[in-house]
Every structure is written in structure tokens, then in C-alpha cells.
BALOBA-1460 file (C-alpha; in Angstrom, 3 decimals):
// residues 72
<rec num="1" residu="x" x="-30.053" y="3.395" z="-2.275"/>
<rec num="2" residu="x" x="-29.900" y="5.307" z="0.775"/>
<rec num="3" residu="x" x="-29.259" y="9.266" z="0.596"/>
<rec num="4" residu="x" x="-28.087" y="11.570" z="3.446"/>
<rec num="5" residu="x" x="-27.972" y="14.889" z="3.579"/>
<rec num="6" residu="x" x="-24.996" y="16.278" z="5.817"/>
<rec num="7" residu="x" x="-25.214" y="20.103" z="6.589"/>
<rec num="8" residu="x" x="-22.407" y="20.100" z="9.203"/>
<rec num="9" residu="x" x="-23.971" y="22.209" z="11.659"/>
<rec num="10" residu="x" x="-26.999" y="21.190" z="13.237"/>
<rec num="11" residu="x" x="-29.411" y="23.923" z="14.766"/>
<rec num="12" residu="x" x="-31.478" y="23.699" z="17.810"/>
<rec num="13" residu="x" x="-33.469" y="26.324" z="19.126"/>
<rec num="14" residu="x" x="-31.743" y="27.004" z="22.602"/>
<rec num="15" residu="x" x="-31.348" y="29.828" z="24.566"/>
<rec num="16" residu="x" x="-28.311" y="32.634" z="24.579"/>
<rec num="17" residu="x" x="-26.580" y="33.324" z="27.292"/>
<rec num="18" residu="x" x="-23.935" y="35.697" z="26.273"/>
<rec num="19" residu="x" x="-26.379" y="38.122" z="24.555"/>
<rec num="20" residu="x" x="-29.348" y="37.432" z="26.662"/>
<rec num="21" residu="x" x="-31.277" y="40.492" z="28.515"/>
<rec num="22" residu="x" x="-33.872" y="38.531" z="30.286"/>
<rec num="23" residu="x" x="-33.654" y="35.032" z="30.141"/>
<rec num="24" residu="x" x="-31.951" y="35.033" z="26.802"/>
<rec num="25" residu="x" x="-35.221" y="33.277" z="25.005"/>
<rec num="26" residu="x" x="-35.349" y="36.254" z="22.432"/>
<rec num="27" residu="x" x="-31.479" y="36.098" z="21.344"/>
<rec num="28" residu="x" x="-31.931" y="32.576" z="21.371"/>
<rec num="29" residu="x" x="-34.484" y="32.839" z="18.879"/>
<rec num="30" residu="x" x="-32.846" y="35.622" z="16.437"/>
<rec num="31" residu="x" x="-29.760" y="33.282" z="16.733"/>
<rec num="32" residu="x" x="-31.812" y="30.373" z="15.210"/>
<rec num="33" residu="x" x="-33.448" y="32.358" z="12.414"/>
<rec num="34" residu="x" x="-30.343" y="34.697" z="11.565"/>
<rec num="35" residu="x" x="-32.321" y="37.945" z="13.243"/>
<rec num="36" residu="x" x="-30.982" y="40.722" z="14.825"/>
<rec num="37" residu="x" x="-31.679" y="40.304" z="18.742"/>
<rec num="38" residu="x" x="-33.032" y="43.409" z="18.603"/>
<rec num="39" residu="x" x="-35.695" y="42.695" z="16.141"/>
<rec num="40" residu="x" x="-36.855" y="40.099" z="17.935"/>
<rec num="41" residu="x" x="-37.106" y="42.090" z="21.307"/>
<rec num="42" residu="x" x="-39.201" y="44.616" z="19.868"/>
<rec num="43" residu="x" x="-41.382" y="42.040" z="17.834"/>
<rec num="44" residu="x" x="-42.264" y="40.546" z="21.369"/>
<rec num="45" residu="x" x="-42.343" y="43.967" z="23.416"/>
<rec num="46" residu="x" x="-45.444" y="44.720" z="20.551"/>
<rec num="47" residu="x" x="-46.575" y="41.400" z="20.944"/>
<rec num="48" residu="x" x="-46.878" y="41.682" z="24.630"/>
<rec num="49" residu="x" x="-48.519" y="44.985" z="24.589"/>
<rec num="50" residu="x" x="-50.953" y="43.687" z="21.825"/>
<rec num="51" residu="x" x="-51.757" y="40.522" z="23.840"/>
<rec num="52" residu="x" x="-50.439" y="40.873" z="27.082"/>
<rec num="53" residu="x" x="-51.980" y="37.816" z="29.031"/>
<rec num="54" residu="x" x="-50.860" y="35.173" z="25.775"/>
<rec num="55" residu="x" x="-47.497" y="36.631" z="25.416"/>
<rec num="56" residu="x" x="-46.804" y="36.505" z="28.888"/>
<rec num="57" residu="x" x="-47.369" y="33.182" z="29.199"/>
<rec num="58" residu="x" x="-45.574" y="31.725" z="26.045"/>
<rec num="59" residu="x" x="-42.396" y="33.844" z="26.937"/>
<rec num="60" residu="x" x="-42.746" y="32.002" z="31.103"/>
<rec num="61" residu="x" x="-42.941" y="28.970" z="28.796"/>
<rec num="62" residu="x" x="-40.351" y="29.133" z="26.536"/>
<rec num="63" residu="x" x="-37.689" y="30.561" z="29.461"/>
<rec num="64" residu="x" x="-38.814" y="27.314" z="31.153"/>
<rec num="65" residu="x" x="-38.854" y="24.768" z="28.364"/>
<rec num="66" residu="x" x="-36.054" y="26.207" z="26.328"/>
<rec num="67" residu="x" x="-32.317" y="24.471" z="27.222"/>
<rec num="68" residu="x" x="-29.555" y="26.810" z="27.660"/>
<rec num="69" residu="x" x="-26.832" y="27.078" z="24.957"/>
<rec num="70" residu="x" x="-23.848" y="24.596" z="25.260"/>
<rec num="71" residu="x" x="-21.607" y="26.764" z="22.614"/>
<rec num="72" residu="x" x="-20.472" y="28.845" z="25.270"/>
């Protein structure tokens, strides 16, 4: 016996165009984990000034890896 979970929506990290400021990585990532946007902004605006070279990098990253939303 086979069982299958069906949640209706399915999630996927992406990023948000209508409430980006950037690139829309961090509203695309407070939209995934049910965050305020800006939460998120000022988690990575400490982040970067904590480790600037790391958090740099990941946020180039993720703004290059991450697709846009189709939802909109």
C-alpha cells in the first residue's frame, strides 16, 4: 500500500519580483519561510557587515542561481 501526501501547493524557493529591492533574492526568501521581507533584509545587511567577503558572494550566487517567480 502506497501513501501520498497531497499539500496542494508546492513551494520552491524562487525569487520575487513584485516586492524585490535588489534582485528580489531576499523577498524571495521571506516568501518561502513566511518572513517579513524586511526581516530578512536586515538579517543579510548584518550578515554582510559581519562577513562582508562570504555574504557577498552567496547573495551574487543566489541572484544568479535563483529562478524568477512564475506567479506573477
Amino acid at each position: 500500500m502506497k501513501y501520498q501526501r497531497d499539500y496542494g501547493l508546492e513551494r520552491t524557493l524562487s525569487k520575487d519580483n513584485l516586492n524585490k529591492k535588489l534582485s528580489g533574492v531576499c523577498a524571495g526568501i521571506a516568501r518561502y519561510y513566511d518572513l517579513a521581507p524586511l526581516f530578512v533584509r536586515v538579517l543579510a545587511i548584518l550578515a554582510l557587515l559581519m562577513f562582508p567577503m562570504a555574504t557577498g558572494v552567496a547573495y551574487i550566487v543566489a541572484a544568479a542561481l535563483m529562478p524568477n517567480s512564475k506567479h506573477y
